[in-house]
PDB file of N, H, CA, C and O in Angstrom:
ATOM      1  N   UNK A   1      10.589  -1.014  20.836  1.00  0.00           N
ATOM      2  CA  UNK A   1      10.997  -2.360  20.409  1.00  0.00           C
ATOM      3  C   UNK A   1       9.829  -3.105  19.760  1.00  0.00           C
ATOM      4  O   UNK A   1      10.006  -4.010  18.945  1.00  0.00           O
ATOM      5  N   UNK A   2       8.640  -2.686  20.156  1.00  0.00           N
ATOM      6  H   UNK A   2       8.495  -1.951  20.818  1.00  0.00           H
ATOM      7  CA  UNK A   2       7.457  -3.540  20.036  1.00  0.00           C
ATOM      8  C   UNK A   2       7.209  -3.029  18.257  1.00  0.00           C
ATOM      9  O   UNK A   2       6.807  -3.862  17.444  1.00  0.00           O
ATOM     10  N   UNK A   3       7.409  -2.067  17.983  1.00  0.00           N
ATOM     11  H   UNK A   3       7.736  -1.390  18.643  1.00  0.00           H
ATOM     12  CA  UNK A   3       7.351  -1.501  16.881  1.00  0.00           C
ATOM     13  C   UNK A   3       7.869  -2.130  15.789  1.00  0.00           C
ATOM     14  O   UNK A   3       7.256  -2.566  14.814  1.00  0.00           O
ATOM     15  N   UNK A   4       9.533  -2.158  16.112  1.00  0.00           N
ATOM     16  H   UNK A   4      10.030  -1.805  16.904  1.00  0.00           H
ATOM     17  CA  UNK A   4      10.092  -2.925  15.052  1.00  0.00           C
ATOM     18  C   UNK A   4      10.443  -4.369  14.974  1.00  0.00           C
ATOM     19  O   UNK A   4      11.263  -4.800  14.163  1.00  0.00           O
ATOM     20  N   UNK A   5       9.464  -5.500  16.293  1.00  0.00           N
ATOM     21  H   UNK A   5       8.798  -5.150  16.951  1.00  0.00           H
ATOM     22  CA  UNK A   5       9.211  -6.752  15.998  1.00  0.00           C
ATOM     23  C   UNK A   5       8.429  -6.496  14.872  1.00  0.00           C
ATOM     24  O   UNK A   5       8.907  -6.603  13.743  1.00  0.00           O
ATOM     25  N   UNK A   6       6.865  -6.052  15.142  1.00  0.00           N
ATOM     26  H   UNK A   6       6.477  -5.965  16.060  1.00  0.00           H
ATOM     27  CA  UNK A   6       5.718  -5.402  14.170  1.00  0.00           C
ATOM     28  C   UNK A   6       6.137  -5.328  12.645  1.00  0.00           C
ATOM     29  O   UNK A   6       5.456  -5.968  11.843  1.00  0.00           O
ATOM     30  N   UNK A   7       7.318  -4.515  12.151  1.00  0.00           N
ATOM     31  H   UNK A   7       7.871  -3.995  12.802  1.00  0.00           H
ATOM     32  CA  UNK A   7       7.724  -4.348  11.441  1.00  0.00           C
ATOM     33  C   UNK A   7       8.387  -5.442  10.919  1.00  0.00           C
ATOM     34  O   UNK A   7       7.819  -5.900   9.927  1.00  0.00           O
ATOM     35  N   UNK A   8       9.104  -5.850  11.154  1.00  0.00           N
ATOM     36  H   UNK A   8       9.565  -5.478  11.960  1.00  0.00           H
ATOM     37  CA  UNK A   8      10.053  -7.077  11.289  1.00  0.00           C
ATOM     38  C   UNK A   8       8.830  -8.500  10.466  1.00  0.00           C
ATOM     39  O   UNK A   8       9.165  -9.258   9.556  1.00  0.00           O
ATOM     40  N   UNK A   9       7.849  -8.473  10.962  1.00  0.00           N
ATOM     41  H   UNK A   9       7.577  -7.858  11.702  1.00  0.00           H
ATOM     42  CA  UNK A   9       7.141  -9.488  10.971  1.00  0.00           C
ATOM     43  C   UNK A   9       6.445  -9.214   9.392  1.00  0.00           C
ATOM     44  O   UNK A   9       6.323  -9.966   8.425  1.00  0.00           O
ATOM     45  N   UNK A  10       6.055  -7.774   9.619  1.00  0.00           N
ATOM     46  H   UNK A  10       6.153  -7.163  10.404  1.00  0.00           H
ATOM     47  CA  UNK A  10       5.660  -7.824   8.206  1.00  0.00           C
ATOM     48  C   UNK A  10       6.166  -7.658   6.925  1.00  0.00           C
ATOM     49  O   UNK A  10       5.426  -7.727   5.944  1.00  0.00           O
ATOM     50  N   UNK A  11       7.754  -7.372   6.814  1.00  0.00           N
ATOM     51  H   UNK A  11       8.354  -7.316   7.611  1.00  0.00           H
ATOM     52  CA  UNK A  11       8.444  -7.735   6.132  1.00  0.00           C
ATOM     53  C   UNK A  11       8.503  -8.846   5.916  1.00  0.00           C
ATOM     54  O   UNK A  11       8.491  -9.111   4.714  1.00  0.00           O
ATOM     55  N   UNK A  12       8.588  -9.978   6.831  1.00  0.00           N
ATOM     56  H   UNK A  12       8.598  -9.763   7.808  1.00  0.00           H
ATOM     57  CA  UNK A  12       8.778 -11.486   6.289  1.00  0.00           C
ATOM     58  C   UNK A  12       7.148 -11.860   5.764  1.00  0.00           C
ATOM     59  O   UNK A  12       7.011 -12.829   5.017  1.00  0.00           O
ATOM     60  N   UNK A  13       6.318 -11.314   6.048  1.00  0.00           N
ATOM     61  H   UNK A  13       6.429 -10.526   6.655  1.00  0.00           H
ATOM     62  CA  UNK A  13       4.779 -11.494   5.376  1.00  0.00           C
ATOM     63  C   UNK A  13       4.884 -11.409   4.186  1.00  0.00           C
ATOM     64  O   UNK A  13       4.560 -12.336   3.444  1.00  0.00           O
ATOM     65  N   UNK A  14       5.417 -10.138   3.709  1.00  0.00           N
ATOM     66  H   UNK A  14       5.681  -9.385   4.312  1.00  0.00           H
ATOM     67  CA  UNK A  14       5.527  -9.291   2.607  1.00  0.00           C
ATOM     68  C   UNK A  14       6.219 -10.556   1.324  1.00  0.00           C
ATOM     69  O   UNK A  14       5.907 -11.006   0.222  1.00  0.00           O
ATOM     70  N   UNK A  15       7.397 -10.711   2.432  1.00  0.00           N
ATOM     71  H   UNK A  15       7.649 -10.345   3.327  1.00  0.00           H
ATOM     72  CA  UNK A  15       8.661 -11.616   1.252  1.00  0.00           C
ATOM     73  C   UNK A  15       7.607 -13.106   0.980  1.00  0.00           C
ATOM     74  O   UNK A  15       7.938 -13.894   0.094  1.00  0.00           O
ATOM     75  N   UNK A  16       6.347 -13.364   1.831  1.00  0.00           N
ATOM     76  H   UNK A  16       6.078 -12.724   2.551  1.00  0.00           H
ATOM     77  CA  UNK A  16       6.113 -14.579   1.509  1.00  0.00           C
ATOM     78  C   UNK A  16       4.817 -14.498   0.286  1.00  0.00           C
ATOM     79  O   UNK A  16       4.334 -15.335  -0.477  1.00  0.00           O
ATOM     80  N   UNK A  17       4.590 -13.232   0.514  1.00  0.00           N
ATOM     81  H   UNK A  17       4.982 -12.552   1.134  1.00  0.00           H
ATOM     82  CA  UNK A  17       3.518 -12.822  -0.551  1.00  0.00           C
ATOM     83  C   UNK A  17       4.015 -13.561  -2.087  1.00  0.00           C
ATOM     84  O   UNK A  17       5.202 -13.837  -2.267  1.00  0.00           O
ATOM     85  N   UNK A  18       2.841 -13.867  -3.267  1.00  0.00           N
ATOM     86  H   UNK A  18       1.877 -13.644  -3.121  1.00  0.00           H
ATOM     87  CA  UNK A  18       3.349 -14.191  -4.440  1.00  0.00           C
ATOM     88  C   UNK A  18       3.197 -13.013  -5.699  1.00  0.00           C
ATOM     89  O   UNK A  18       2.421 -12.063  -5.595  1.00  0.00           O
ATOM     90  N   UNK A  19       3.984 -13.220  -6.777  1.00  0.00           N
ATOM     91  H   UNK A  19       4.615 -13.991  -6.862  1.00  0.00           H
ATOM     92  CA  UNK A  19       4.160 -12.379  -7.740  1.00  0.00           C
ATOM     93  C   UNK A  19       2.371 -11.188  -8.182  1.00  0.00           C
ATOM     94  O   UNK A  19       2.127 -10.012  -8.449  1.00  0.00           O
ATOM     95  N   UNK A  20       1.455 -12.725  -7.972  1.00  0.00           N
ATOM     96  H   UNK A  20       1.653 -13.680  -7.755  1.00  0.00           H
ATOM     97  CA  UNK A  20      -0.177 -12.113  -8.105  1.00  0.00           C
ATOM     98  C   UNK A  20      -0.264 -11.344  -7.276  1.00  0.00           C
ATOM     99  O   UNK A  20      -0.600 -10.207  -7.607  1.00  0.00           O
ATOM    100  N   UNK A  21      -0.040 -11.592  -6.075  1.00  0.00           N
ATOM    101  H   UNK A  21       0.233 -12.515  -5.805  1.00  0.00           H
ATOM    102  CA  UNK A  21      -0.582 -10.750  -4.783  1.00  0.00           C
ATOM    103  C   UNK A  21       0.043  -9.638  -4.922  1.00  0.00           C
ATOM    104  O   UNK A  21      -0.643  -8.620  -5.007  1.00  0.00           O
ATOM    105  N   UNK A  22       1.428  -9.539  -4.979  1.00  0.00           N
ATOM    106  H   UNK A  22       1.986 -10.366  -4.910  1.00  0.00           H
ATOM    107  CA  UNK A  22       1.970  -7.995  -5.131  1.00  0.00           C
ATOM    108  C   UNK A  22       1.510  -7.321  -6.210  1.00  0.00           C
ATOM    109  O   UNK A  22       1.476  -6.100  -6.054  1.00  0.00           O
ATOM    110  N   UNK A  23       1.096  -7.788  -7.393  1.00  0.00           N
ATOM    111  H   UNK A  23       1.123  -8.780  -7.520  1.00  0.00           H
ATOM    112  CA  UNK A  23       0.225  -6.836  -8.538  1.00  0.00           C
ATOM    113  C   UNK A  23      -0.828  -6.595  -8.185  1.00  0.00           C
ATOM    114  O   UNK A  23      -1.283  -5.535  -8.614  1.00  0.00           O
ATOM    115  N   UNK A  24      -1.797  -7.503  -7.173  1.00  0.00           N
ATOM    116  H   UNK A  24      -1.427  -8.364  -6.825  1.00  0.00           H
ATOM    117  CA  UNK A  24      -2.903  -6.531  -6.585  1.00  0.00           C
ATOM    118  C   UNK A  24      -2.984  -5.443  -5.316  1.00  0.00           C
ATOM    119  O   UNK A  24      -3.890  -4.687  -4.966  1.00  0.00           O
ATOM    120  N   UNK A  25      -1.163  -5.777  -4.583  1.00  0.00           N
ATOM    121  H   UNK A  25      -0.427  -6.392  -4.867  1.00  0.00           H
ATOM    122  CA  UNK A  25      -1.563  -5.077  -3.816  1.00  0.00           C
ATOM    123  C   UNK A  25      -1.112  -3.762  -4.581  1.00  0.00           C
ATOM    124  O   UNK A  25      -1.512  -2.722  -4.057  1.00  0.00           O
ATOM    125  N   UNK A  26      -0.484  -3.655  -5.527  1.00  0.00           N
ATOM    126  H   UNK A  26      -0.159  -4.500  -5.952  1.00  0.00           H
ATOM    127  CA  UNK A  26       0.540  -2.226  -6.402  1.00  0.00           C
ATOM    128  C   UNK A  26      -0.994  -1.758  -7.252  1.00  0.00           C
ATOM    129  O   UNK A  26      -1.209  -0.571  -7.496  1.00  0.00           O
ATOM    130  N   UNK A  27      -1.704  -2.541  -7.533  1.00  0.00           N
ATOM    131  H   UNK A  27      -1.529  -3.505  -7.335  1.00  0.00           H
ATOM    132  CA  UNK A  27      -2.677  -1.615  -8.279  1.00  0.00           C
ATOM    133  C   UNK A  27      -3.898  -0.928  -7.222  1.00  0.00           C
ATOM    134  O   UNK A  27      -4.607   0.076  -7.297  1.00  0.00           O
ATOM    135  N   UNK A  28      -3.810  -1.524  -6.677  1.00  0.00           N
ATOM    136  H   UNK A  28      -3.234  -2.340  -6.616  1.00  0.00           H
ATOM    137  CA  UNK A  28      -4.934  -1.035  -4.732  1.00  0.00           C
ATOM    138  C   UNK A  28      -3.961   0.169  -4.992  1.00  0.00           C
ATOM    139  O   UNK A  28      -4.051   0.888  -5.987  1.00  0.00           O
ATOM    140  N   UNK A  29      -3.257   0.283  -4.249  1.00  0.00           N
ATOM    141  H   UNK A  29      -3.184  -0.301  -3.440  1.00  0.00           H
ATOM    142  CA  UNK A  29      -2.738   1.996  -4.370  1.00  0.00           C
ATOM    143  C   UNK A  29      -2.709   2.325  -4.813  1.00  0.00           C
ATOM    144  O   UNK A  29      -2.873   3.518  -4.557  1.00  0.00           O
ATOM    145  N   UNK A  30      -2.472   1.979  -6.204  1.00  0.00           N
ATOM    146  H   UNK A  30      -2.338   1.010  -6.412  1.00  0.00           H
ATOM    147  CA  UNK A  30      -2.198   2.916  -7.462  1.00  0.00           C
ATOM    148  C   UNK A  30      -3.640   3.729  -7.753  1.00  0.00           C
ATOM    149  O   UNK A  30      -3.686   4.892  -8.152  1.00  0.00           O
ATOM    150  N   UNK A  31      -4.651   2.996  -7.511  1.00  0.00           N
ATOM    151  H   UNK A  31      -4.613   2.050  -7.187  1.00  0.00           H
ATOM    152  CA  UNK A  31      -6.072   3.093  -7.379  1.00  0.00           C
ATOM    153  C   UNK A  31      -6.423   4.220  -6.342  1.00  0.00           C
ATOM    154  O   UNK A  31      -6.953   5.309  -6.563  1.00  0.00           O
ATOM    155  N   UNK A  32      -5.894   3.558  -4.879  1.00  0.00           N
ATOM    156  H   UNK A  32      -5.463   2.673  -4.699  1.00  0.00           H
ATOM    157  CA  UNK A  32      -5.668   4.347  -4.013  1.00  0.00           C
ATOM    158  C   UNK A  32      -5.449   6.403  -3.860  1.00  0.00           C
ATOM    159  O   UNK A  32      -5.926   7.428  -3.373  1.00  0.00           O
ATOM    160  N   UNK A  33      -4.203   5.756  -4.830  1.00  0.00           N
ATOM    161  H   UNK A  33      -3.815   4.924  -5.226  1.00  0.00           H
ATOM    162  CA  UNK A  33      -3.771   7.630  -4.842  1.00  0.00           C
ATOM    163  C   UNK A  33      -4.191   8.102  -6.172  1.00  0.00           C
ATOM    164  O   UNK A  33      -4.034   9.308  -6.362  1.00  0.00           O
ATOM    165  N   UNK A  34      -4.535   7.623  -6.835  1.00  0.00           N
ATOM    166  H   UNK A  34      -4.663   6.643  -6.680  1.00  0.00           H
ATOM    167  CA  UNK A  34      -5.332   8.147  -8.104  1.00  0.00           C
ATOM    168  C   UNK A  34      -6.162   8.682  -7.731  1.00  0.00           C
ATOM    169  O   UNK A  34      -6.171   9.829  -8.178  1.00  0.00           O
ATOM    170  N   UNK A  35      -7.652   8.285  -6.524  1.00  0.00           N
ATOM    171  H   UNK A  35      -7.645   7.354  -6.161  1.00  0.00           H
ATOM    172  CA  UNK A  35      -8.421   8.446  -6.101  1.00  0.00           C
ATOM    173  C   UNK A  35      -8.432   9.578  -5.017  1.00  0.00           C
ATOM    174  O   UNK A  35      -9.436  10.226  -4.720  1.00  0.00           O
ATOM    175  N   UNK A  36      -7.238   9.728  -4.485  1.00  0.00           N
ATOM    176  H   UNK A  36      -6.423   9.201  -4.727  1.00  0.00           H
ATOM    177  CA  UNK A  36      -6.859  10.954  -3.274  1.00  0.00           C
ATOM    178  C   UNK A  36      -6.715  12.288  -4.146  1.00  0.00           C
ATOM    179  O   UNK A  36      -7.072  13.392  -3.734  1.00  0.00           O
ATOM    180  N   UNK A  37      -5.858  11.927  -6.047  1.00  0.00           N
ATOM    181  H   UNK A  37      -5.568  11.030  -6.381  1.00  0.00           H
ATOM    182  CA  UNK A  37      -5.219  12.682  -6.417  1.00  0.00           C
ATOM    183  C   UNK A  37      -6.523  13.828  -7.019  1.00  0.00           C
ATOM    184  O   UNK A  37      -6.342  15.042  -7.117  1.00  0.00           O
ATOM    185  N   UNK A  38      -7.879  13.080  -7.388  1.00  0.00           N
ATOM    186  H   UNK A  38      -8.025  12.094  -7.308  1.00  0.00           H
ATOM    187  CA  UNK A  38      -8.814  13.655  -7.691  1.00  0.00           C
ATOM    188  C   UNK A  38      -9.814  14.143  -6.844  1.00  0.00           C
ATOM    189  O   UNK A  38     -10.766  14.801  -7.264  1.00  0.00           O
ATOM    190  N   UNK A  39      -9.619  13.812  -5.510  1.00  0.00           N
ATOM    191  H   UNK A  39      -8.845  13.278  -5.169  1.00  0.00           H
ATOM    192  CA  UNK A  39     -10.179  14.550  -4.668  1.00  0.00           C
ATOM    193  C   UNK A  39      -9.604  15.568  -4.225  1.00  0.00           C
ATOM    194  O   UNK A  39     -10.372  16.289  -3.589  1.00  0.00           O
ATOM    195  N   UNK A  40      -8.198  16.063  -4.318  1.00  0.00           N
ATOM    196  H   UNK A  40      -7.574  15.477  -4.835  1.00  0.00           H
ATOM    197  CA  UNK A  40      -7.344  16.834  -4.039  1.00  0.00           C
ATOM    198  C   UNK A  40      -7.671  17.560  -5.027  1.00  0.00           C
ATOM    199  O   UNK A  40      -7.600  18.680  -4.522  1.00  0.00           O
ATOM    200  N   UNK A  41      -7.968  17.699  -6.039  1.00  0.00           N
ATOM    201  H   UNK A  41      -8.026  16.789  -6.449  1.00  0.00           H
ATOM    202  CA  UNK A  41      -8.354  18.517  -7.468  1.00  0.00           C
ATOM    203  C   UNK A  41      -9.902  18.880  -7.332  1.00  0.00           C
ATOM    204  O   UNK A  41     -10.280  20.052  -7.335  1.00  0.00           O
ATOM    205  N   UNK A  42     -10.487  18.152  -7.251  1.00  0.00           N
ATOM    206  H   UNK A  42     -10.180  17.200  -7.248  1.00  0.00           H
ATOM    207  CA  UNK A  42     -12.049  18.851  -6.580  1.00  0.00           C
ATOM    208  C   UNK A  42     -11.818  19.757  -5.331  1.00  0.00           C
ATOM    209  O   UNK A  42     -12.247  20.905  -5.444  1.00  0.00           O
ATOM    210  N   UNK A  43     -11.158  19.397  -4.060  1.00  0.00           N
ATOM    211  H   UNK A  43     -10.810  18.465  -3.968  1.00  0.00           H
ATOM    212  CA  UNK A  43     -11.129  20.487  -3.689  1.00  0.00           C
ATOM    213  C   UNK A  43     -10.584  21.755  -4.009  1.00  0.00           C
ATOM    214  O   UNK A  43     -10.936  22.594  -3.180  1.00  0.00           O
ATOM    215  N   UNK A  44      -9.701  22.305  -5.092  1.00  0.00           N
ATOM    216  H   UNK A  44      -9.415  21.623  -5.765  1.00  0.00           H
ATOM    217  CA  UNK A  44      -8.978  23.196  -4.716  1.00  0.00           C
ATOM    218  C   UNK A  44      -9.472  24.595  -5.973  1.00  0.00           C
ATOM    219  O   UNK A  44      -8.922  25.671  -6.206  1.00  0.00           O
ATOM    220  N   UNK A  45     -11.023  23.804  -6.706  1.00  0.00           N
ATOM    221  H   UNK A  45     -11.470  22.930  -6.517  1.00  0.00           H
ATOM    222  CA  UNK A  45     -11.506  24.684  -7.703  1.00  0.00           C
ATOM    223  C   UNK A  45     -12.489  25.528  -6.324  1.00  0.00           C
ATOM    224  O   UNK A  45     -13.207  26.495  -6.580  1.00  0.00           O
TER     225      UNK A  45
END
């Protein structure tokens, strides 16, 4: 239960976020897995 208060809560965080904030948080990951995607490629030479 404790889980999906947790959850619960940060959905309504999420919805209070503004249009700016969600373009920085979408380019952080995008950044994010770009960055996993080339370490995943260094390892596998």
């Amino acid at each position: 239960m404790n889980k999906l208060k947790i959850l619960g809560t940060g959905l309504i965080g999420l919805n209070r976020l503004t249009n700016e904030e969600w373009l920085l948080i979408i380019s952080i990951i995008i950044t994010v897995l770009g960055m996993i995607q080339d370490y995943l490629k260094d390892r596998k030479r």
